[in-house]
N, C-alpha and C positions, 0 to 999 in steps of 0.2 A: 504494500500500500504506500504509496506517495503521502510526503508530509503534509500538501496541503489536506489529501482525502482522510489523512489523521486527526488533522483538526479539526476539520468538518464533521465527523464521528464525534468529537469528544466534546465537541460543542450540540452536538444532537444527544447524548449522552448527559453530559450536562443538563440540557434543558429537562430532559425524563425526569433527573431526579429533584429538580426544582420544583416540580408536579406531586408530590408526596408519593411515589410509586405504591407505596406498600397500601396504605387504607385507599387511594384510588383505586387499584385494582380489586380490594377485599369488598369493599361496599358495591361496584359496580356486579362482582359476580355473585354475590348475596342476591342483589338485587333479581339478575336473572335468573337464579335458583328458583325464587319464592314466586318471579313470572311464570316460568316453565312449570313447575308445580300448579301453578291456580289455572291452567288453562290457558295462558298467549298463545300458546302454540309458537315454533321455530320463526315466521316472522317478525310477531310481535314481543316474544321474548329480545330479540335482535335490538328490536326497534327501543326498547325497555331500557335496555345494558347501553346503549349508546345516548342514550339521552343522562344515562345518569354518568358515565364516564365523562361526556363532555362538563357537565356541573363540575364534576370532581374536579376537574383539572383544570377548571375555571377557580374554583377556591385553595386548590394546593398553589397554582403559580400565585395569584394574588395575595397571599400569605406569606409570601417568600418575598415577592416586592415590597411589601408595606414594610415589613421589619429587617428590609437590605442594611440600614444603617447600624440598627441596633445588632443585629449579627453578626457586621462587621466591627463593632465594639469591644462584642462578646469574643472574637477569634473566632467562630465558628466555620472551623474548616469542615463541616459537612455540608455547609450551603453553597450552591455554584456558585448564587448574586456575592457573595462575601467573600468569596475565594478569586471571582474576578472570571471562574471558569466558564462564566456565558454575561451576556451584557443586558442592560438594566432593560436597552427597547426591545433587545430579541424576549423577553420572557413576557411585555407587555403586550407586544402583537400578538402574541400565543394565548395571553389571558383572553384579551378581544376577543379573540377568533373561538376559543372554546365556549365562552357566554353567550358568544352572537349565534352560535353552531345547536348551544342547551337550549333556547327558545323555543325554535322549529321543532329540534328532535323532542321535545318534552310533550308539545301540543299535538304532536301527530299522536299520539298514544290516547288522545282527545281532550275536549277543553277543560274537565275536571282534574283531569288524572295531571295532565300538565300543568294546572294551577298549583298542583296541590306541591306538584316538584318544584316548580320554581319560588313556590313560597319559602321551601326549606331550602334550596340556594339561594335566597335574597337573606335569610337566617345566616347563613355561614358567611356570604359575603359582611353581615353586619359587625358580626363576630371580629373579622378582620379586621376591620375599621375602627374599630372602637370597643363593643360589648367587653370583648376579651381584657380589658381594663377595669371591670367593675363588677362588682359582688353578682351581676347577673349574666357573668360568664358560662355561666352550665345552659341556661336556656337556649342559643339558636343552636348547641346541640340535641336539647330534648324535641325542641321545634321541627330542624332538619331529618334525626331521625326515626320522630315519632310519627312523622310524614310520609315516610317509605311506602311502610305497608297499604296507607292510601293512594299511593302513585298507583302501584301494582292492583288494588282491586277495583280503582273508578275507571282504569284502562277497560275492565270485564262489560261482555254487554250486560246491561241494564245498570251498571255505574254503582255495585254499593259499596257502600262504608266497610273497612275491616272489621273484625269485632274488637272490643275495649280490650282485651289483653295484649291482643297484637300491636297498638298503639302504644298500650303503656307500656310492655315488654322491650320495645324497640327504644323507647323516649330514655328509657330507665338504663340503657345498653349504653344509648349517646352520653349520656351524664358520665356513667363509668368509661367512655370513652376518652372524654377529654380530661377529667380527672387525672387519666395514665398518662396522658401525653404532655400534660407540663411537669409529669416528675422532673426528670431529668435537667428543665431549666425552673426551675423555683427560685435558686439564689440570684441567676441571672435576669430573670423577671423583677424581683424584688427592689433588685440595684437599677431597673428601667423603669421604675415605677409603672409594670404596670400588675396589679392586684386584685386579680380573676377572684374565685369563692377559692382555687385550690390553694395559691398564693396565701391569703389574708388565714388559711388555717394550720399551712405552714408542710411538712413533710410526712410526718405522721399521719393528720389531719385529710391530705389528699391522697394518703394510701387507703386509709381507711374508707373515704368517701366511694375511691373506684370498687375497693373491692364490695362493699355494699349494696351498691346500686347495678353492680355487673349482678351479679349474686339473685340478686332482687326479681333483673329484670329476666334473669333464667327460669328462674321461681315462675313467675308468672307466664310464661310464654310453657311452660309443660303444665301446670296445674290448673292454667284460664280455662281451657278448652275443657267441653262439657266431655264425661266419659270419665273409665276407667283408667289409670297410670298404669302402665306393664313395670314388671322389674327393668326391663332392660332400659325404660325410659327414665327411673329412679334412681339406676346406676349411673345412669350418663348426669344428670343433674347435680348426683353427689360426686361426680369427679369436679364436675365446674363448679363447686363450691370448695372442695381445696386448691383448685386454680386459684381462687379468689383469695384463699387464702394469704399463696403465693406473692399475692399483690401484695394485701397488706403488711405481710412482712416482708417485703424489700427492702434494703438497706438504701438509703440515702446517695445517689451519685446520677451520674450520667447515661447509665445505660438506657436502651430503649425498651430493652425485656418486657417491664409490665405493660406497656403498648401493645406490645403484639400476642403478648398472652390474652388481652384483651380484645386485636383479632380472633384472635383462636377462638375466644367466646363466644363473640357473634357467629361466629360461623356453628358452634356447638349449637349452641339456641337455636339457629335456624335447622339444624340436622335434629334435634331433639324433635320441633314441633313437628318436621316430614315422619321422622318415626312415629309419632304416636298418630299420623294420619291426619291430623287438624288440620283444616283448611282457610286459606283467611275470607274464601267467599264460599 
């Protein structure tokens, strides 16, 4: 490969990971699971997943620009914008372009199911902007993904509502979601003044919070559903509650670990509720 096509690669590279690869990709195939599951069928499962990838990675890059400075304060050599490894316009025409891209793909799924998506990426965008600064930093994720499960069943003909546990199960996932993901910068947050709910109750305080509400919203997404509980569905629930555990004892530092064990959850959750048969419509 030629140096310039090395570049090019790594500046294509670069911009991926400026996009949050790991929860972009976990939340878009979630999503399509729990489509293909309720009946989209292969096109609309398709249609589903691309509507929510492009949101994702409408809020992973804009995420990444807002806090370029601060993460270039910080050292943060895992961020391209801060490392220099891709440039401030190349991640902003990329933001544009995924936002401009989530409209259309959101509304083709129809005019409910699409509202109901772009209300919770107007939630994560707000987040970005500000929320994430103040005691009601858990909300545009209880908003964005207590949302989901209504993207996925207003798409369904005749448009209904998921049921109340599927909503709360997911909202209650989102809170344990971003709980995990400011572990790692809490001091550095601290020192930027900016002091979300996980921030203002310190390290402890936001392990405890993820693991509770990850925990919670498992709870609820296998016991909402009318019907019997199999063992095997028991089992699975009681593993994801020493998961939880896991969170809450974490030691204090840098790693991204309880994040992604917090993937793992949601992805658990959503595998629990297919086993026990539950349907969201």
């Amino acid at each position: 490969m030629t140096e310039p096509r090395r570049r090019g690669a790594g500046r294509v590279v670069a911009l991926l990971l400026a996009a949050h690869p790991a929860p972009s990709a976990a939340v878009t195939a979630l999503v399509g699971v729990l489509a293909a599951a309720s009946g989209r069928g292969g096109a609309g499962t398709v249609l589903s997943a691309a509507a929510v990838l492009a949101g994702q990675l409408s809020v992973g890059w804009s995420n990444d620009l807002i806090d370029a400075d601060r993460d270039v304060a910080a050292t943060r050599h895992d961020k391209p914008l801060a490392t220099g490894a891709v440039s401030a316009r190349t991640v902003t025409i990329a933001a544009g372009c995924a936002l401009a891209a989530c409209v259309p793909l959101s509304l083709a799924n129809g005019w409910q199911a699409g509202s109901a998506h772009l209300i919770g990426v107007a939630a994560a965008w707000a987040y970005n902007l500000g929320v994430k600064r103040t005691v009601w930093s858990w909300l545009p994720y209880a908003v964005a993904f207590g949302l989901l499960p209504a993207f996925v069943t207003l798409s369904l003909p005749g448009g209904p509502w998921p049921p109340w546990w599927a909503s709360a199960g997911a909202a209650l996932t989102g809170v344990g979601a971003h709980a995990a993901n400011v572990l790692p910068d809490i001091d550095d947050d601290l020192a930027a003044d900016i002091r979300g709910l996980p921030q203002r109750v310190g390290h402890r305080g936001a392990r405890t919070l993820a693991a509770a509400t990850l925990g919670a919203g498992s709870t609820v997404l296998v016991l909402g559903p009318a019907g019997p509980v199999g063992l095997l569905a028991r089992a699975g629930l009681a593993a994801t509650w020493v998961l939880t555990l896991a969170v809450a004892l974490w030691p204090a530092g840098r790693s991204r670990a309880p994040f992604l064990i917090c993937l793992g959850l949601a992805a658990s959750g959503v595998a629990l509720l297919l086993l026990r048969g539950a349907r969201l419509a």
